[in-house]
N, C-alpha and C positions, 0 to 999 in steps of 0.2 A: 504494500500500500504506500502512494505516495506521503511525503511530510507535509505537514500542514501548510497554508498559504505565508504566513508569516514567516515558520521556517523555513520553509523553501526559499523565499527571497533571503534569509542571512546565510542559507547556505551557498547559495550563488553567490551572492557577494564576497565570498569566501576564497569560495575554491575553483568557481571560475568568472573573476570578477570581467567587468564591462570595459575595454582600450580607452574610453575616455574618464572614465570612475579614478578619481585621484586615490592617493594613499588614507587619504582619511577613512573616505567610504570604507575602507577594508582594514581598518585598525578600528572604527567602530564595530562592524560587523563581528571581528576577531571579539570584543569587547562584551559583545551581547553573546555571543556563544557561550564564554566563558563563564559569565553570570548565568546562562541556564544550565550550566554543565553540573552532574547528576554528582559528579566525582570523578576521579583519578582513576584510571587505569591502572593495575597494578602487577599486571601479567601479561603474555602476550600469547599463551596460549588462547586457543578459541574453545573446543569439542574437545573431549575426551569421551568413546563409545557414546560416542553422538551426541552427550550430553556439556552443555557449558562451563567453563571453567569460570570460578570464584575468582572475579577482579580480571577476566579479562575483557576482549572486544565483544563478546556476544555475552556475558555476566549478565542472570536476571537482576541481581539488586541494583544494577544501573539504569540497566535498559527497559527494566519491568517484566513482570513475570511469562512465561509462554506460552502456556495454556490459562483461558480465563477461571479466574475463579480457585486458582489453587496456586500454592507458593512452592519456591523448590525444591524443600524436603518432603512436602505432601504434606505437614502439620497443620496447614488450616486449608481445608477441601469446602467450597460450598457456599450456595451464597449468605449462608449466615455471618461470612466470617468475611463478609467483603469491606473494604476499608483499612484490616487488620494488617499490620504485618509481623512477619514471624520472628518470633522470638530468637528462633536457629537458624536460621536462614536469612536475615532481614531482609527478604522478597515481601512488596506489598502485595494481597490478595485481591485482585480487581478485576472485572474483565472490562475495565479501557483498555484502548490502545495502546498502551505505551509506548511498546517498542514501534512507535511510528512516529513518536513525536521528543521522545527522551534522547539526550546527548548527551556524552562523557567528553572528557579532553584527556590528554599524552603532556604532562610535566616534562620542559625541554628544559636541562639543566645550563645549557651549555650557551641557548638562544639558537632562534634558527632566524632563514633569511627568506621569505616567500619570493619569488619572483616576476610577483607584479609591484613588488616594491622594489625590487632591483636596480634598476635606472634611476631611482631618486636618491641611493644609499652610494652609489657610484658617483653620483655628481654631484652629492655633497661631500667627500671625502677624495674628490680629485682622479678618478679613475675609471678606463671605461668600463662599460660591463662583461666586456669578455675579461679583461682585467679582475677585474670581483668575482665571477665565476672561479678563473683561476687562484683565486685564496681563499675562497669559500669550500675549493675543492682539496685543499694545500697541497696544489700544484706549481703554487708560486708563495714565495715567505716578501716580506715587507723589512728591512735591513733596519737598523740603529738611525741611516743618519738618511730611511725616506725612500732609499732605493727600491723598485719589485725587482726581485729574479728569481727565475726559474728553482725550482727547488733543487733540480739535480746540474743546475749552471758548472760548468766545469772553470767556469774562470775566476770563482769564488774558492779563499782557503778555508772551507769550512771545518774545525775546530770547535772544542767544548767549551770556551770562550765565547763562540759566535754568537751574537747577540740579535734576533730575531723574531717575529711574530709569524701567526699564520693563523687562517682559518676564522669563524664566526667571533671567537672572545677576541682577535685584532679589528675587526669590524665595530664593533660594539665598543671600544675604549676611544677609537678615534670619532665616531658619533657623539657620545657622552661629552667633547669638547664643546661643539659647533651647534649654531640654533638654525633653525628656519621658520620665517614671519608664518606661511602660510599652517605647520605642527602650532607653533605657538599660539594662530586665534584660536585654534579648537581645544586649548588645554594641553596636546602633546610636544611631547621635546623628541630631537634626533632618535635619540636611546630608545623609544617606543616600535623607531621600525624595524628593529630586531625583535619575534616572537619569542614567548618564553611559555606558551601553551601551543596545542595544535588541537582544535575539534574534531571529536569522533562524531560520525555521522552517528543517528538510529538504523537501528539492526533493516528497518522496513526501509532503508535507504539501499543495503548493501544484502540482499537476502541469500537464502542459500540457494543452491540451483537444484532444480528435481530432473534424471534424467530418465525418464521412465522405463528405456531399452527395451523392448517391446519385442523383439525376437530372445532376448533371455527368460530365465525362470524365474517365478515369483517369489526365490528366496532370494536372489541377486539385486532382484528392483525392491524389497523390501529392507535388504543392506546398504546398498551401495547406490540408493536414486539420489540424495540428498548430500552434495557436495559443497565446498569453501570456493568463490572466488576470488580471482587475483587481487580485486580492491581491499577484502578482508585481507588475504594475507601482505598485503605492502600496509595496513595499519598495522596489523602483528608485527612485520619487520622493523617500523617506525620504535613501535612501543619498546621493541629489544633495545634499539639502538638505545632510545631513551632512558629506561630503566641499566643499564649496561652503564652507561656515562654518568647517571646518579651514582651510583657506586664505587666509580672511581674516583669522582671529588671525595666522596667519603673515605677513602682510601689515601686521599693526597698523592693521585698518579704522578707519574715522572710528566713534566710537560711536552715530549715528545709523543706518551699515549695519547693524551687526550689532545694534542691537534688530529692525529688521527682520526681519536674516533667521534670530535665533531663534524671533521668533513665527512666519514659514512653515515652521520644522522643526517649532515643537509642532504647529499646524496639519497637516503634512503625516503626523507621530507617531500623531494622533487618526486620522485616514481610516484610516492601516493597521491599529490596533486593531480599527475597527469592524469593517474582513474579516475580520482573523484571528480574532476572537471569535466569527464563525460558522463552521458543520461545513464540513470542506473540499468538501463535494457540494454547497452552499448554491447558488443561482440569481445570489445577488450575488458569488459571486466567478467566475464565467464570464466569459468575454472578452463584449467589445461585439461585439452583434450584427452579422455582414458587412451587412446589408441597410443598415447604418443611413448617413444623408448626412451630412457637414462641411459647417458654411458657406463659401463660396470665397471666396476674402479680396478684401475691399471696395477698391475704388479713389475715385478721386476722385469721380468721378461718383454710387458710392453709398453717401458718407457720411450720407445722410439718408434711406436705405431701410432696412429694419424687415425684419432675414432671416425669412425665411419666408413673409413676407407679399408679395400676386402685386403684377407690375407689369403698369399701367394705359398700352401704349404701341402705334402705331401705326407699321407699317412706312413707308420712306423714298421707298417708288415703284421708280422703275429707280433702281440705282447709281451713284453718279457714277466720270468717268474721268476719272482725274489727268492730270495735265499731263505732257507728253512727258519732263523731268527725271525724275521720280517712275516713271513707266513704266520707264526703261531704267534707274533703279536699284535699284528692290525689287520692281515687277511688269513683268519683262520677260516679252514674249510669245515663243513660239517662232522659230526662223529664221524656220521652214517652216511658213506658216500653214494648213497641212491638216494640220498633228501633232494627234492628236486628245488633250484634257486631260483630260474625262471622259466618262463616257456614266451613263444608265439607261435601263430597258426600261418602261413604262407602262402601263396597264393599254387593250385596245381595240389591240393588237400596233404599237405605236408605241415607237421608238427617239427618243431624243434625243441628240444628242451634241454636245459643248463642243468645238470647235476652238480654234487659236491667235485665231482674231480672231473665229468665224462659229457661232452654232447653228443647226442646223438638227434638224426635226421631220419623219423616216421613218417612213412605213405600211414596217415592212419585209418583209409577204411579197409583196408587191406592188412595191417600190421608189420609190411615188410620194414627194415631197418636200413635204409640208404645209405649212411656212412655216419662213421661218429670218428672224434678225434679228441686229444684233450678241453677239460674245459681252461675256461683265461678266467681272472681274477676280475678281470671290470666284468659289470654288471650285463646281462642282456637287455637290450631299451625299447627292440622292436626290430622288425623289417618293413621294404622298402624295395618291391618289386622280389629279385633274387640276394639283394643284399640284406645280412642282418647286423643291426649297429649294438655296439656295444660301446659303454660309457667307464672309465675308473669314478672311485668314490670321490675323487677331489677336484675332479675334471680335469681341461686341459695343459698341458706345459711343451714348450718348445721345447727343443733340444739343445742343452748347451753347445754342443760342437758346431753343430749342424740344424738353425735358427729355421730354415724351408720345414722341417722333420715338425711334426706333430703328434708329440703323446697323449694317451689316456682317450684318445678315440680312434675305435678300431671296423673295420667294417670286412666281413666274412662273405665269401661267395657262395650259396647253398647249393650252387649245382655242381660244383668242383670241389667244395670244404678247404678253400685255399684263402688265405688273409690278403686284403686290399696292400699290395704295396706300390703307391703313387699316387699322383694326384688326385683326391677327393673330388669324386664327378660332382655336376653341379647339379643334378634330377635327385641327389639322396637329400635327406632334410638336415640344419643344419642346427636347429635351438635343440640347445641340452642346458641343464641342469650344473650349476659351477659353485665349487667352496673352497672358501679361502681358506676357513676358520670353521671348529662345528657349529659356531652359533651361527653363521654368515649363509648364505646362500643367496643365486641370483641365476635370473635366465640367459642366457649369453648364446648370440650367436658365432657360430666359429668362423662364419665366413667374414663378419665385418663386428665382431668385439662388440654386441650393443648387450645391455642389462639390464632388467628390466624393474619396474621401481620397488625397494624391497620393503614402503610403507604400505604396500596397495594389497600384500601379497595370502593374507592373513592366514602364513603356514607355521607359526608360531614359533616356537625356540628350537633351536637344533633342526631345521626343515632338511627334509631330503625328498627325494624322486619314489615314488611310493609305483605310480601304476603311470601308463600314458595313453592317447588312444590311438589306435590303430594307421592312424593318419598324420601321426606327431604333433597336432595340432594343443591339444589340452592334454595337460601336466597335474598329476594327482600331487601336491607337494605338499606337504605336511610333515608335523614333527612326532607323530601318531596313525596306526592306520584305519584309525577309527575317526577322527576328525580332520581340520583344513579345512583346505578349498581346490577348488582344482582353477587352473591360470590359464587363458587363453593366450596361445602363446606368439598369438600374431596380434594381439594387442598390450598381451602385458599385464593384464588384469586379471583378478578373480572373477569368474564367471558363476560357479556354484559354489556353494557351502557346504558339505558334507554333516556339520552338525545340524542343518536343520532336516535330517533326514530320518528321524523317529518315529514316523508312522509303522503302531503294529500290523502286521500281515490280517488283509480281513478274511471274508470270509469266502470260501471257495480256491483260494490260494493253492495253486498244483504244488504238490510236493513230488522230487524227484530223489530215491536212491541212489546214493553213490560207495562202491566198494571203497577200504582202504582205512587205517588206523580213526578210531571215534576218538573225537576232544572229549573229555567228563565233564570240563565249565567253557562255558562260550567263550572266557577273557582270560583264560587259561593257555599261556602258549606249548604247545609237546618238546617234550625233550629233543634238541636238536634243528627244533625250527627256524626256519630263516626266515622268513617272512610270511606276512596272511596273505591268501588267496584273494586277492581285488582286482578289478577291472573298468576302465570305462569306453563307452565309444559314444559317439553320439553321429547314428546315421539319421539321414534324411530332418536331420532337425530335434530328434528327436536322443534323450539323454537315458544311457544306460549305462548302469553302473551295479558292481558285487561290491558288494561290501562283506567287512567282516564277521562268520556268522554263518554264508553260505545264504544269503538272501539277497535276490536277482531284480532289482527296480528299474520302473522303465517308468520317466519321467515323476519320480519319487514316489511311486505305488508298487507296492510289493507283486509282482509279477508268479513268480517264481523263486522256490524254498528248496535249497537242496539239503539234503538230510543222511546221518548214515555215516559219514566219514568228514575228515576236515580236511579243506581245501589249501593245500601251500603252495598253489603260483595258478595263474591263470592269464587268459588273455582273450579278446575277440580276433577274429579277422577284420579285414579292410573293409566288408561292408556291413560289419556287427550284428551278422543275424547266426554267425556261429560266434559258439563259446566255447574254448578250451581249458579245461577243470582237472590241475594234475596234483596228485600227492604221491606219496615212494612205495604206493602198492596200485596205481591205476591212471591210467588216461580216457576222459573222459570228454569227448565233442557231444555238444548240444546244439539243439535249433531251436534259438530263442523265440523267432515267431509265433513255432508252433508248438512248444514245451515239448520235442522230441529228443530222448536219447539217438543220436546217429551213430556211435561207438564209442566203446571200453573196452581199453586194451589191458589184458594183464601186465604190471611191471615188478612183479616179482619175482621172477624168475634173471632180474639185472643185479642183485642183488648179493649174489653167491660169486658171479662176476665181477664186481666190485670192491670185495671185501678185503680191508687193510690187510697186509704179512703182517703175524705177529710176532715175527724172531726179529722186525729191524724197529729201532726205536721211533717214540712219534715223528720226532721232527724230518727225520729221514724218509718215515714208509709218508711221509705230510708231502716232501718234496719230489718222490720219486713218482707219487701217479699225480702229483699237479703236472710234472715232465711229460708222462706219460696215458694216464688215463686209467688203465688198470694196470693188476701183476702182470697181467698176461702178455701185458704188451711189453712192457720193462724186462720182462724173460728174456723176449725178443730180441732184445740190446747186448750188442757185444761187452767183454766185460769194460774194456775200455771208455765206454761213453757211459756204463755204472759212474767210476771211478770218478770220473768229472763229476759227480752230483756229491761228494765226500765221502763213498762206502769204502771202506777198510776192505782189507780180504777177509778174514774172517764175517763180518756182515754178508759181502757177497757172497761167501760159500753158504750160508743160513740161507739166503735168498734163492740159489740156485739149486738149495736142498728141499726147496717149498713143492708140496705137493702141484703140480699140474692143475692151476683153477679153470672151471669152466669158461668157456670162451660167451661173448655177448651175443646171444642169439639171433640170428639174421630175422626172425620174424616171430613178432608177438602172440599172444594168442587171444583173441574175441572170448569174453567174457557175457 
């Protein structure tokens, strides 16, 4: 709602006064704001969980309560209590207006310089206004004996002797000398056209914006419709500056801070002008577009990269696998090397799936086993025609030697089982999931370094890459696999919430059987577990997702309930009407359309295959089928390429005494 006619005219007068309106008109104006101002600003926060922050720019006790008829603890609800205000809160209870006609002001400690009084502070004090500008900005200092120069003049011996001004308080000392007839009829002296308040508009001046997105879910437009514009946050930035620079008089800075950080308040004084001087519907005070990317903050590696611009690098081949210390302290593999860590579904009805040490490559309506080969330490992320990508836990790093080379992202050929060595084609996708730090994470592309903003993200502490969909497009990232949100990752955003996803299963709910170890508690993870069984996809528009649990939702209604066994890795295909449902005794395709079982293959029988030697010690039998995949195939090894992985002879002869393990059976068996 617009401000009232009265105020509208001092706010005009203000903050975008009239080319012919002298300096009076707008130190009175300044003058009557300040007499109706409510109070000080005392924060510069605005929202916290949507709710207003005590003493800042949107603060009920300034601006007036936000809902009529109740204050903002809730302690007086109603209109009994209208008039009151609260005790604990001091929000008055009313349903006027308020916030349409109340104003605060920003204490400027330091003085600021409006710039339609510019030109009169300049030619009373002998200087042009580009000149003022420049000391206002302290890009230029004012000498002992009158001279301006350049702040970083090289023809000056600048020493701790040098005796010099800069910035609003040299403004303000040399006014305080000088009169002018025209300040003097109306009561003011020089010293008055430097401000020492700045007016906050009312909240109904600067409102939030609603953006109602209308091809999202109605948990997303119920979170995230109600955004901060730019005008709000350049008074937020004002106010920092402001409160910032009180504290440092209070402190008794060094007088090198505080010309500093006068010139970033007038600096920061000017930007919020420039909004509020346009109409509050204006384009430029809308919030920043959600679509838009952050650069993700630069590391070592690329301090000499140019954001935005692509990188020119070539994947690393197969993975390397660390040395048995490293393995068993930050990529330990499961006990039970048939725990299965990821899976996806391929295009040409092929399964792949990541074991503790073994991939293997299933036709699965058939069972046959196309090839397997060791598995690699980064995680499975998905495929992408015949290629399948794979991500490390910390994301990417160049290579010191050799800066083209790109670690930590790997990409497999499924038709051959041979690792990408060369150039990263440009058809495979390129946002992954990057962390610096455990608490840190950010979306990054690898072709052009961008990050995606990590206040908007709401995947909470320690977030990681949970599920993705089939298309790379949306990223399940959470620090939980029961909560988050999932991040559109061609804009940057949260699109769904995952906690608002508590609807019980009603009634008529298919429940579907599945072979393979039973949880006892649903929040109970099994010995040995890597991860819960989740997934999303969202075809034709439409959002599906497993959650933890084994409960299959298609646009947050319980669709499908799997039951019988618990789920540890799953994925859809690329056009999400199949589901793949793996744990370390079954594989399991579904057709979500139609709540059809289309196969379950036995995976038991990979098991006896798999199983650690127990004559060689962890860390050994840890690195020798990370090498290799299973015994059976390290048998295979001459003893020399043993020997390179650390085994003794004694170890090797234990190993080459090991009974004969079953080899991995070319083809599953339908269950």
């Amino acid at each position: 709602m617009p401000a009232p006619p009265d105020l509208r005219v001092l706010l005009d007068a203000y903050f975008a006064p009239a080319l012919a309106a002298g300096p009076v008109a707008l130190l009175r104006a300044a003058a009557e704001l300040r007499a109706r101002s409510n109070g000080a600003l005392t924060s510069s926060a605005m929202l916290e969980f949507r709710r207003p922050i005590e003493g800042g720019p949107w603060c009920p006790r300034l601006f007036g309560t936000l809902e009529p008829l109740r204050c903002r603890c809730c302690r007086l609800v109603g209109p009994e209590h209208r008039g009151e205000t609260c005790e604990r809160c001091h929000v008055l209870c009313t349903d006027e207006p308020l916030r349409e006609r109340l104003v605060a002001h920003v204490d400027a400690p330091f003085g600021l310089v409006h710039p339609a009084l510019a030109p009169r502070i300049a030619a009373l004090i002998g200087l042009s206004p580009d000149q003022l500008r420049a000391v206002l900005h302290a890009d230029a200092v004012i000498l002992a004996d009158g001279r301006l120069v350049a702040q970083d003049d090289p023809a000056i011996d600048w020493d701790d002797d040098m005796s010099y001004e800069t910035g609003v308080r040299a403004v303000r000392r040399r006014l305080a000398a000088l009169d002018d007839p025209e300040l003097a009829a109306a009561g003011l002296t020089p010293a008055d056209l430097v401000l020492t308040s700045v007016p906050v508009p009312p909240p109904g001046e600067r409102p939030l914006y609603h953006e109602p997105h209308p091809h999202e879910d109605r948990w997303f437009r119920a979170l995230w419709s109600d955004r901060v514009g730019r005008d709000n946050e350049a008074i937020s930035a004002l106010t920092s500056r402001a409160l910032r620079g009180t504290r440092l008089v209070e402190l008794d800075a060094p007088k090198i801070i505080l010309d500093r950080e006068c010139a970033d308040a007038q600096q920061a004084f000017e930007a919020m002008l420039d909004l509020l001087a346009r109409p509050p519907g204006d384009p430029a005070r809308a919030p920043r577009p959600l679509s838009g990317w952050l650069p993700a903050p630069l590391r070592g590696e690329d301090e000499d990269h140019v954001p935005g611009t692509l990188y020119r690098f070539c994947l690393a081949g197969a993975p390397e696998v660390s040395d048995a210390h490293d393995r068993y302290v930050h990529h330990r593999a499961p006990h039970r090397p048939e725990v299965p860590r990821a899976c996806v579904l391929a295009d040409g009805d092929r399964a792949l799936l990541q074991l503790g040490y073994l991939m293997l490559l299933v036709h699965w309506p058939t069972g046959h086993v196309l090839w397997t080969r060791p598995a690699t330490e980064a995680k499975l992320l998905g495929v992408s025609g015949d290629w399948a990508l794979f991500g490390a836990k910390y994301g990417r790093q160049l290579d010191l030697e050799d800066p083209a080379i790109l670690r930590g992202l790997y990409a497999l050929d499924l038709a051959s089982g041979t690792w990408l060595d060369g150039p990263y084609p440009d058809h495979l996708p390129a946002i992954f999931v990057e962390k610096g730090e455990p608490e840190d994470a950010w979306l990054t592309d690898w072709r052009g370094q961008r990050g995606a903003p990590g206040a908007e993200d709401c995947s909470g502490d320690r977030p990681d890459e949970w599920a993705r969909s089939p298309d790379h497009r949306y990223v399940w990232m959470t620090s939980s696999p029961d909560d988050g949100a999932i991040l559109d990752t061609e804009r940057g955003v949260a699109v769904l919430m995952l906690s608002h996803m508590r609807e019980l299963p009603g009634e008529g709910v298919r429940a579907m059987a599945l072979i393979g170890p039973e949880r006892e508690d649903e929040y109970d993870e099994l010995d040995d577990q890597v991860g819960a069984g989740i997934a999303i996809a969202r075809p034709r528009g439409e959002w599906r997702t497993l959650l933890p649990g084994g409960q299959l939702r298609r646009e947050g209604r319980v669709a499908l309930e799997f039951t019988g066994a618990v789920i540890e890795c799953a994925a859809f295909d690329l056009t999400g009407d199949r589901l793949l449902l793996v744990n370390r005794d079954g594989l399991h395709v579904v057709d979500v359309a139609h709540g059809l079982l289309l196969a379950q293959l036995d995976l038991r029988p990979l098991a006896p295959a798999l199983a650690l030697p127990e004559s060689l010690p962890r860390e050994l039998a840890d690195l020798l089928l990370a090498h290799h995949g299973t015994l059976a195939a390290a048998l295979a090894q001459p003893d020399a390429r043993l020997r390179e992985l650390g085994l003794d002879d004694a170890q090797l002869a234990d190993l080459r005494a090991e009974p004969p393990p079953p080899p991995i059976p070319a083809l599953l068996q339908r269950t």
